[in-house]
C-alpha positions in Angstrom: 36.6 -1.6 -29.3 38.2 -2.5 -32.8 41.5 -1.0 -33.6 43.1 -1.1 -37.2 46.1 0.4 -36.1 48.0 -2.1 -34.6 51.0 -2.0 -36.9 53.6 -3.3 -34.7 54.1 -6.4 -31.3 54.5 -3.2 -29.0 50.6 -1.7 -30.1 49.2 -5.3 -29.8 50.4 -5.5 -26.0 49.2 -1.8 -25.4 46.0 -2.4 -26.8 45.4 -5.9 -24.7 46.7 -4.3 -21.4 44.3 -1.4 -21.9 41.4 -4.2 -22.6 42.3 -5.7 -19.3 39.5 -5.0 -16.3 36.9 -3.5 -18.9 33.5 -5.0 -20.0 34.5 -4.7 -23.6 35.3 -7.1 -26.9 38.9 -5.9 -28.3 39.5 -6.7 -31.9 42.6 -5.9 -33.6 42.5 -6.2 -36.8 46.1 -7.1 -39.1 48.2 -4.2 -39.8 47.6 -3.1 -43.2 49.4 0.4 -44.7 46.6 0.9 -47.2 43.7 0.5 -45.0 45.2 3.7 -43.8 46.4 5.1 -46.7 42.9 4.8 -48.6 41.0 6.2 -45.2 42.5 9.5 -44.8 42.5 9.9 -48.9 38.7 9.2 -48.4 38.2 11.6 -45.5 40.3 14.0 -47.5 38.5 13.9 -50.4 34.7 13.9 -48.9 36.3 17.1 -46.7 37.5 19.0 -50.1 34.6 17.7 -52.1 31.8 19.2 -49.6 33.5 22.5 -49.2 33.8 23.6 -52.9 30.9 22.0 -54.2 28.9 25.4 -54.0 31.6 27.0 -56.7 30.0 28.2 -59.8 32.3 27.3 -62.2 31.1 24.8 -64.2 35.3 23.0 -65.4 35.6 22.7 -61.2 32.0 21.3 -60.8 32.9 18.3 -63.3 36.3 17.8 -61.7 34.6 17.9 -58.0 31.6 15.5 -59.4 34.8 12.9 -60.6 36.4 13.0 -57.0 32.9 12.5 -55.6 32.4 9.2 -57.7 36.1 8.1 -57.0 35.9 8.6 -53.5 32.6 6.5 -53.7 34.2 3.4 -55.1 37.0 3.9 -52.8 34.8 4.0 -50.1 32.9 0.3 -51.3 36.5 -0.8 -51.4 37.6 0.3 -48.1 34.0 -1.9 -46.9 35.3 -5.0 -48.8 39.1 -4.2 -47.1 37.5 -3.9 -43.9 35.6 -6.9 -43.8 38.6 -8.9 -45.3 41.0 -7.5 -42.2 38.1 -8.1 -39.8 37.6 -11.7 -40.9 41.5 -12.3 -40.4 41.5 -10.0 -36.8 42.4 -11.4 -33.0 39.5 -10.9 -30.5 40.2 -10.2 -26.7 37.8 -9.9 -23.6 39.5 -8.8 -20.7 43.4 -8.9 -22.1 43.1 -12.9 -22.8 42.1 -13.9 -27.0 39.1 -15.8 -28.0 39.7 -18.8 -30.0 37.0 -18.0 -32.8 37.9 -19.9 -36.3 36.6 -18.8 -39.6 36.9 -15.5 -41.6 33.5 -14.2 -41.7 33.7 -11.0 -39.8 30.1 -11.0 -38.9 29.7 -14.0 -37.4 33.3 -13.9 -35.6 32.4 -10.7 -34.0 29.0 -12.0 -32.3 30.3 -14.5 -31.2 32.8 -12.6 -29.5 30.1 -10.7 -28.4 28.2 -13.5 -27.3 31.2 -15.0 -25.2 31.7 -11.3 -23.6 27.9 -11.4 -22.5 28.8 -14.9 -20.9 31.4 -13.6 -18.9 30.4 -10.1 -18.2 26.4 -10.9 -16.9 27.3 -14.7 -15.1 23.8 -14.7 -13.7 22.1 -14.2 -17.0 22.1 -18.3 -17.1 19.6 -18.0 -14.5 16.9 -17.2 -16.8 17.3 -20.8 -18.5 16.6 -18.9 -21.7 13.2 -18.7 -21.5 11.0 -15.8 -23.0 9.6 -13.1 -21.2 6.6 -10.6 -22.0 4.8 -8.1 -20.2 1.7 -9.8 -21.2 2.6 -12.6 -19.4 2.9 -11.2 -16.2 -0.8 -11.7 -15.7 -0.8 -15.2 -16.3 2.4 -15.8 -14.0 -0.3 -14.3 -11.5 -2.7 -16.2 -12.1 -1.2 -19.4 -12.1 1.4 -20.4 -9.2 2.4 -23.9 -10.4 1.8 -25.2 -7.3 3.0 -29.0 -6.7 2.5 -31.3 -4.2 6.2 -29.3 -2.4 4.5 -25.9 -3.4 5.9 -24.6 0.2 9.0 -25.5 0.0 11.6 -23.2 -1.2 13.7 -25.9 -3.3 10.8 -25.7 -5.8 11.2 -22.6 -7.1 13.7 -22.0 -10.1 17.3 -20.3 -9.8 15.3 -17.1 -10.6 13.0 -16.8 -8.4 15.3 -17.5 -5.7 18.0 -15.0 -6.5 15.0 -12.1 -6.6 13.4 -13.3 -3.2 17.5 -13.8 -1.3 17.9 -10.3 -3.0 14.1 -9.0 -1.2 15.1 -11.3 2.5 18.2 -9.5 2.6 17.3 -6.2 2.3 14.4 -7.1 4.8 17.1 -8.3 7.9 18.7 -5.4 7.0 16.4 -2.9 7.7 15.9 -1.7 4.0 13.1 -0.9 1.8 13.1 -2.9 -1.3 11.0 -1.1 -4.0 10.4 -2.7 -7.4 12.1 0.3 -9.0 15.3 -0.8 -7.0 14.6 -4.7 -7.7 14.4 -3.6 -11.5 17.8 -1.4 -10.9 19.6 -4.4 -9.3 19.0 -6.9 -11.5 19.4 -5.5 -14.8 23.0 -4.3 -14.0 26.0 -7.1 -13.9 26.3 -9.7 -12.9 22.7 -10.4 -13.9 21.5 -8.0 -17.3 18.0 -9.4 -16.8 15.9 -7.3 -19.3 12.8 -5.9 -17.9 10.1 -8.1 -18.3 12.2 -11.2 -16.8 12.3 -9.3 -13.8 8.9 -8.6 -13.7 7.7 -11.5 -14.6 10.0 -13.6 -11.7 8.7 -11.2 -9.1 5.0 -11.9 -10.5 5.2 -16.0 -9.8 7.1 -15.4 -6.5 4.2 -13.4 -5.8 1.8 -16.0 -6.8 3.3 -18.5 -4.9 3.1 -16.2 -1.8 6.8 -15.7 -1.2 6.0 -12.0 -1.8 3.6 -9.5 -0.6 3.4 -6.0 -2.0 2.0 -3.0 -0.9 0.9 0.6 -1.6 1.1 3.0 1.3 0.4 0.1 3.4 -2.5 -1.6 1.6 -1.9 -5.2 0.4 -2.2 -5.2 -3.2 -3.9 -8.3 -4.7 -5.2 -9.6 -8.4 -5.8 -6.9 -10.5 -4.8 -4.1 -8.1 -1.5 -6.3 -7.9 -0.9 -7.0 -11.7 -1.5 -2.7 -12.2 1.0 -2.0 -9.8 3.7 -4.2 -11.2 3.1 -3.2 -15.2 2.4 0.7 -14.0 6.5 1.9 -14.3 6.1 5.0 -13.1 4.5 4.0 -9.4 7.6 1.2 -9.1 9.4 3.7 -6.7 6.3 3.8 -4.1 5.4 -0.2 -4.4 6.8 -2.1 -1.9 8.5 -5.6 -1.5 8.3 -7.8 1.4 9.0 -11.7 2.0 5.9 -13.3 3.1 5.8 -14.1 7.0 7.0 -17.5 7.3 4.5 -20.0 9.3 5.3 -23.1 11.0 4.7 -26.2 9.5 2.3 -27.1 12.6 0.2 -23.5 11.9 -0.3 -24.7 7.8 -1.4 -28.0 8.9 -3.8 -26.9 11.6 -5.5 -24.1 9.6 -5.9 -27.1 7.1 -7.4 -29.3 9.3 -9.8 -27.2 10.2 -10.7 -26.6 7.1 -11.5 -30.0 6.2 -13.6 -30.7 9.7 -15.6 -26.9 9.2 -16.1 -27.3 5.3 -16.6 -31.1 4.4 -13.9 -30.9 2.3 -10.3 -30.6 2.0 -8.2 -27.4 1.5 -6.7 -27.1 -2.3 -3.4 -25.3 -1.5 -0.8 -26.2 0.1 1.2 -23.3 0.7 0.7 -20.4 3.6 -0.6 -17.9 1.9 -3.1 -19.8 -0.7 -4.4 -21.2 2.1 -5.5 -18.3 4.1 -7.0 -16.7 0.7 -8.8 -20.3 0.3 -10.3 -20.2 4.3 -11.2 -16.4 3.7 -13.1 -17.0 0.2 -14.4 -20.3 1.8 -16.0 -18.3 4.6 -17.4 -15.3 2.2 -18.8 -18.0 -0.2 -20.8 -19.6 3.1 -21.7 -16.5 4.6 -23.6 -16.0 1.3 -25.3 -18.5 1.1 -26.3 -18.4 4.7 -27.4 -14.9 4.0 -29.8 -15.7 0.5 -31.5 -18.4 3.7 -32.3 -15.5 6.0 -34.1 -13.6 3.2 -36.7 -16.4 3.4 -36.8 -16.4 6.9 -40.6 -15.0 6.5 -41.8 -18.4 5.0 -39.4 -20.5 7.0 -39.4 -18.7 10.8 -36.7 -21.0 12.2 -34.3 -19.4 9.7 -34.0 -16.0 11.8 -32.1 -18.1 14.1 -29.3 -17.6 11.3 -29.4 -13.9 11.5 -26.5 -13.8 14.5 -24.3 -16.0 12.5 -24.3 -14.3 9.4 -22.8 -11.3 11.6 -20.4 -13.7 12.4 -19.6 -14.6 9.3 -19.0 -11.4 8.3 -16.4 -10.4 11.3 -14.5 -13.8 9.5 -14.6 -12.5 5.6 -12.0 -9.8 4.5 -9.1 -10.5 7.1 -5.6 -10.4 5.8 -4.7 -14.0 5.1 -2.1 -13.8 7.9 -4.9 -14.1 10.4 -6.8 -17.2 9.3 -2.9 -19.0 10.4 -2.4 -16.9 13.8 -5.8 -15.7 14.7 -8.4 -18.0 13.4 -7.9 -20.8 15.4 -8.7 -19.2 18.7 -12.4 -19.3 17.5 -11.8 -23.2 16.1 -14.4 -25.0 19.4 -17.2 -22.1 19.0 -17.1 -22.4 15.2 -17.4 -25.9 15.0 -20.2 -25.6 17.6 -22.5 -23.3 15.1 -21.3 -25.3 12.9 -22.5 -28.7 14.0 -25.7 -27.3 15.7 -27.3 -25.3 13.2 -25.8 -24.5 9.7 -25.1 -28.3 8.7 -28.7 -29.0 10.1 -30.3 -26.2 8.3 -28.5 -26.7 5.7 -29.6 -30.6 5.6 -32.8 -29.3 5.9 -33.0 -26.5 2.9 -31.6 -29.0 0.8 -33.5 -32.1 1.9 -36.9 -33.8 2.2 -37.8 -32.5 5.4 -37.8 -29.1 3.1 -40.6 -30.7 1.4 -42.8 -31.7 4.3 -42.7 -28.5 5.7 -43.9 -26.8 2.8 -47.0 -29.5 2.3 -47.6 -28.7 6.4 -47.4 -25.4 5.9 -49.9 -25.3 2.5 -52.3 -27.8 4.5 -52.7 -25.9 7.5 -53.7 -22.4 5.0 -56.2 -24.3 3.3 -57.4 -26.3 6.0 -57.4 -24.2 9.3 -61.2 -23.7 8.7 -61.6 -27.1 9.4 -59.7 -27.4 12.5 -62.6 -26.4 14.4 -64.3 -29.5 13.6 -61.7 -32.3 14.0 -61.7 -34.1 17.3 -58.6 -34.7 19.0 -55.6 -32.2 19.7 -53.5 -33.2 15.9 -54.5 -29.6 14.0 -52.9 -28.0 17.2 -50.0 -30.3 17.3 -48.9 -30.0 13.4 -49.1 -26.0 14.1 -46.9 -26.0 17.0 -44.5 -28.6 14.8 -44.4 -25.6 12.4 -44.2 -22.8 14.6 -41.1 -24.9 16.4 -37.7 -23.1 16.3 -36.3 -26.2 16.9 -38.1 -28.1 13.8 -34.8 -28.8 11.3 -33.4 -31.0 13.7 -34.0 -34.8 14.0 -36.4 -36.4 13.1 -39.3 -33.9 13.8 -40.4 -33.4 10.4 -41.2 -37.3 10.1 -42.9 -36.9 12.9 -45.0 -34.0 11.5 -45.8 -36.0 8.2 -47.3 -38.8 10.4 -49.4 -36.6 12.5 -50.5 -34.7 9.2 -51.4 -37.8 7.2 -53.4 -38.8 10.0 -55.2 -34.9 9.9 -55.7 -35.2 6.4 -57.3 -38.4 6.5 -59.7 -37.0 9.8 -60.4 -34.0 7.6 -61.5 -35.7 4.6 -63.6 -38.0 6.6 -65.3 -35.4 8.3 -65.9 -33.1 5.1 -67.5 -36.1 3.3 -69.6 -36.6 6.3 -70.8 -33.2 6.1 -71.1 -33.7 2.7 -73.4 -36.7 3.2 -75.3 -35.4 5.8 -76.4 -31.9 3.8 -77.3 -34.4 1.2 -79.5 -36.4 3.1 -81.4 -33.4 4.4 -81.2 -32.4 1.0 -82.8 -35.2 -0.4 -85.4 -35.3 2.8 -86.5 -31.7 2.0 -87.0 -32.6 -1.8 -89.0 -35.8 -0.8 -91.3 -33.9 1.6 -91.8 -31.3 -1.0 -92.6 -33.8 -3.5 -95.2 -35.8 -1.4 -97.1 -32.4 -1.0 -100.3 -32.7 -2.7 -99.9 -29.2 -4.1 -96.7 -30.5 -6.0 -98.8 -33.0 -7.8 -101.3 -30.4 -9.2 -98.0 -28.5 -11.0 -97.3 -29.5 -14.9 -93.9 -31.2 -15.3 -91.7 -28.1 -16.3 -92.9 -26.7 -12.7 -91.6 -30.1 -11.1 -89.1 -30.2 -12.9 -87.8 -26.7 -12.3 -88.6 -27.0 -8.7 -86.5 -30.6 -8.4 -83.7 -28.7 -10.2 -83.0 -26.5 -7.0 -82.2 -29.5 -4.9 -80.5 -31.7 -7.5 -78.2 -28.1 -8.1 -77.3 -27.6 -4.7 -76.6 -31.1 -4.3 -74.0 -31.0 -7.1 -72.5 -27.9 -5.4 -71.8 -29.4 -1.9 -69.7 -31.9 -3.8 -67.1 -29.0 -4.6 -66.7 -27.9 -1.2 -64.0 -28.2 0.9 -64.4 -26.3 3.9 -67.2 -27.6 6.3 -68.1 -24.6 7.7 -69.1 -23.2 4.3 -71.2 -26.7 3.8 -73.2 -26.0 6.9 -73.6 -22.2 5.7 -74.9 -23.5 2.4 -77.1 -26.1 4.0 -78.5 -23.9 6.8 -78.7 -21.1 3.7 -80.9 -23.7 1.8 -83.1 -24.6 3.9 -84.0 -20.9 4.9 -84.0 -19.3 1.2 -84.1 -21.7 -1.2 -86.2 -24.2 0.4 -88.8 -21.4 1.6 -88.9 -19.8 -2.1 -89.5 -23.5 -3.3 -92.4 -24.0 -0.8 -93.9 -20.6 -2.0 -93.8 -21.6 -5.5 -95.6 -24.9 -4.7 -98.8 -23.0 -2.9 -98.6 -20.2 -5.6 -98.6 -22.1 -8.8 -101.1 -24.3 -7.1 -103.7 -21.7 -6.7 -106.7 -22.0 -8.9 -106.1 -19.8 -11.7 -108.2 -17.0 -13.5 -110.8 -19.2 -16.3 -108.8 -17.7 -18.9 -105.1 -18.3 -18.0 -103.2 -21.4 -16.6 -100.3 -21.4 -13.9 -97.0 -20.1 -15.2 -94.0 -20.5 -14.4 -92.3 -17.4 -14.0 -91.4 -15.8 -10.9 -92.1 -12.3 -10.3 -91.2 -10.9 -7.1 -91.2 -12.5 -3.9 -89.9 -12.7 -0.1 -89.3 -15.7 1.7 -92.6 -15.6 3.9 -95.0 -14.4 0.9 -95.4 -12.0 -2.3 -96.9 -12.4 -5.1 -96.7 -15.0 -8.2 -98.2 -14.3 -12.1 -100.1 -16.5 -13.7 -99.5 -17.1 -17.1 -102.0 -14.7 -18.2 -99.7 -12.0 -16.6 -102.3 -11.9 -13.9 -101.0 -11.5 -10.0 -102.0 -14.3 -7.8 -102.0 -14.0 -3.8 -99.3 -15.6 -2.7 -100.3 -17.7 0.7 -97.6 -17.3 3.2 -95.3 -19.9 4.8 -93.3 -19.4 8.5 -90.6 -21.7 9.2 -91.3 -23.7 12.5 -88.1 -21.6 14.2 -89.5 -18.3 13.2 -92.9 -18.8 15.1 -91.9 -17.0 18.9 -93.3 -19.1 21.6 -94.8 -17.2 24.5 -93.0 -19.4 27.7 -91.3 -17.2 30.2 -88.9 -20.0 31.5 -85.2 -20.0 30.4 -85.0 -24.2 30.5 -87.5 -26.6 31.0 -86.3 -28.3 34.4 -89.4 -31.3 34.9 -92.4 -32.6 33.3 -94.7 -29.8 34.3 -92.6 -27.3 32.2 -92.5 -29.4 29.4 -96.8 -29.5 29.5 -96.6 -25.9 29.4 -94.2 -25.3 27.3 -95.9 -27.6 24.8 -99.0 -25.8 25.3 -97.9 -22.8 24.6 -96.5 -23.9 21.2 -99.7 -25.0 20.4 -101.3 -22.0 20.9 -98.6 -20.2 18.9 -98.8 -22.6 16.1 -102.7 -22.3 16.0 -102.3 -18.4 15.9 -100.1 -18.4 12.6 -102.6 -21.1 11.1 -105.5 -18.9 12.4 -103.8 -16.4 10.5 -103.6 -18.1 7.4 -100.5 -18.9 7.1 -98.8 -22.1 7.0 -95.9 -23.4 9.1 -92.5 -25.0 7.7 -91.3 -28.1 10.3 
């Protein structure tokens, strides 16, 4: 309030006993006769000067336009008057004068002003004059400024603790405290906290987790939390509640199990972080557990984690209230599953072992053919090791690799063997074939061609890996090839037309005869060949039990044999 009228001691007093009790800067400017004087003449005038402007006589007009640029220059004076009496005037706050030197009104007055905000909004201080934004409220969020005291209430700034007293108070006494009331409070004296200070102490309180705010019930957290706080218009139905305190002895336990369930310590230090830490802790391992049942078709054992991930999930998504209260009444089975079979499994998936299941499991897929042939109860052993619910833990997988080095060495052993064996029979076929005298009366590209089959099957037993597919070849040999081979011998052998020589060229033919062109393109009588195990052997005995069975049984091959010769054949032994 600024009063220029203060022309006498008996105004002054009035004026300061009507300042007294009210949240307002007096100033009483020095009496001055033609501050007055000049005011009403300038109201005057501007009153006359707007109602006859509209005349249409031109002498009046001038003498109106005249006033109008008189009254302007008194009116630039009556500003430089002003400022002079304003420079020179007494300030009061509350009845009592402020001691402010100097005569530039301006910078008198806000400082006056400045002193009246100091004494009308006391708490104001409480802000430490830092900056607030709207903006910021997110980071304020974001980022509690927890310390190694985090907990403790002492920590937090005047601020802070004036907004959660405010909060706890309304909570013993049975009220509702809504942010739309919190903003109401504190923005009125003694406080005159502007709007964004509010917000943004209530937005670290609730980072710190001295606060927890809700929407018909729900728990509002991150970004459901920072919309609620910046949306105005829903600050009637958000509401404010102090944390629940925990005991010192409940923080410490949840943290120690932490550190005992999760190999590693908790980060927070404070109630509420904590439980937020244990529940994301548990959501991050239930994933993970979760991404290992998914392989559970290569790696059996892994179903077994099926029942905890269920688990698991029963621990994700609590409020962080019961990971304090609750939690713990779970702590001995927990640390059981724990113990018994995620660390292990875990161990496992990320271990060695990993990798000598996988070459077990790849060994028996390729190799299980082969099992049938290896002496000794090891191929059954490694696929019970695998098929073993039981196999993460321990030392079984070392175990395995021993027992499966061991099979891989048999297994090779026994495939060269075979190998050696078809070869040798192999190279006894081609001998006996090459000692007939029929082979010597073929040219050399017959030879040659003919020494080709054995030479070519010889080089494909070396590629085999299976031994039941080297005694299929073998057995396939001796029966196909080997017969063909034997036919081509007596065929190109034959005596030829006078006109044509023996070819080479195979026309078409079974394994036990056909026919064979010359080179002439004339067909040639194939002689036929029986292999020793096709010729049947007329002996009605099951066994031969003494020596009297084996005369007739001997007897009666001869005859058989003598029949197919009889019959012009010839027999392969």
């Amino acid at each position: 309030m600024i009063s220029p009228f203060s022309e006498n001691r008996d105004n002054e007093d009035l004026l300061k006993l009507q300042n007294m009790g009210h949240d307002e800067l007096l100033v009483i400017m020095p009496a001055s006769d033609l501050l007055v004087r000049d005011l009403l003449m300038y109201k005057r005038t501007e009153k006359y000067v707007r109602l006859n402007l509209s005349t249409q006589q031109e002498a009046i007009k001038r003498i109106l336009n005249d006033k109008q640029l008189k009254n302007n220059q008194r009116h630039a004076e009556l500003g430089t008057l002003v400022k002079s009496l304003l420079g020179r005037a007494k300030l009061f706050i509350s009845g009592s004068e402020l001691d402010i030197g100097g005569e530039d009104a301006q910078n008198r007055i806000i400082l006056g002003f400045q002193e009246l905000i100091g004494r009308v909004y006391t708490n104001l201080r409480m802000l430490r004059w830092v900056v607030y934004t709207e903006e910021a409220i997110a980071t304020y969020l974001k980022h509690s400024e927890e310390g190694l005291f985090a907990g403790d209430v002492t920590n937090l700034s005047e601020a802070e603790q004036e907004v959660l007293a405010f909060i706890q108070s309304n909570n013993r006494g049975g009220v509702r405290t809504t942010i739309k009331a919190l903003v109401d409070r504190f923005e009125r004296k003694p406080y005159g906290w502007y709007y964004a200070a509010i917000l943004c102490n209530l937005a670290k309180l609730c980072a710190r987790g001295k606060i927890e705010v809700r929407t018909d019930g729900n728990l509002l957290e991150d970004d459901d939390l920072e919309q609620a706080l910046r949306n105005s218009r829903q600050h009637s139905n958000v509401i404010l509640d102090p944390q629940i305190e925990f005991t010192p002895a409940q923080v410490r336990e949840l943290k120690n199990f932490y550190a005992e369930f999760f190999h590693k310590p908790a980060s927070a230090g404070e109630a509420k972080a904590l439980g937020q830490e244990t529940a994301e802790a548990f959501r991050d391992l239930r994933n993970s557990l979760k991404d290992y049942t998914i392989q559970a078709g290569q790696y059996p054992f892994l179903a077994q984690l099926n029942p905890i991930v269920e688990t698991l999930n029963d621990l994700c998504g609590k409020p962080y209230t019961w990971y304090l209260t609750e939690l713990l009444h779970q702590e001995e089975q927990l640390l059981e599953l724990k113990e018994q079979v995620i660390d292990p499994m875990q161990q496992f998936m990320k271990g060695a072992q990993k990798a000598i299941y996988d070459e077990a499991q790849l060994f028996v897929r390729e190799q299980k053919p082969n099992f049938a042939y290896i002496e000794g109860d090891d191929p059954a052993q490694v696929e019970i090791a695998l098929a073993d619910p039981q196999c993460y833990r321990g030392n079984k997988m070392q175990a395995l690799k021993t027992r499966l080095d061991g099979l891989k060495t048999a297994i090779t052993a026994q495939i060269q063997a075979e190998v050696s064996q078809a070869t040798r029979r192999a190279s006894e076929l081609k001998a006996g074939l090459c000692n007939l005298e029929e082979f010597s009366k073929l040219s050399t590209t017959q030879q040659q061609e003919l020494i080709h089959t054995f030479d070519d099957f010889s080089a494909g037993l070396a590629q085999q890996r299976l031994i039941a597919v080297i005694r299929e070849n073998l057995r396939r040999f001796e029966e196909t090839d080997y017969q063909q081979a034997l036919s081509k011998v007596m065929t190109w052998s034959q005596p030829a037309p006078a006109d044509n020589q023996p070819g080479g060229t195979s026309g078409g033919m079974g394994a036990y005869g056909g026919t064979e062109m010359s080179s002439s393109g004339a067909k040639v009588a194939e002689p036929l060949i029986v292999p020793i195990r096709a010729v049947k052997v007329n002996f009605d005995k099951p066994w031969l039990a003494d020596k009297a069975d084996v005369d007739q049984y001997l007897e009666a091959m001869r005859k058989a044999l003598i029949g197919e010769i009889e019959a012009k054949r010839r027999i392969q032994i």
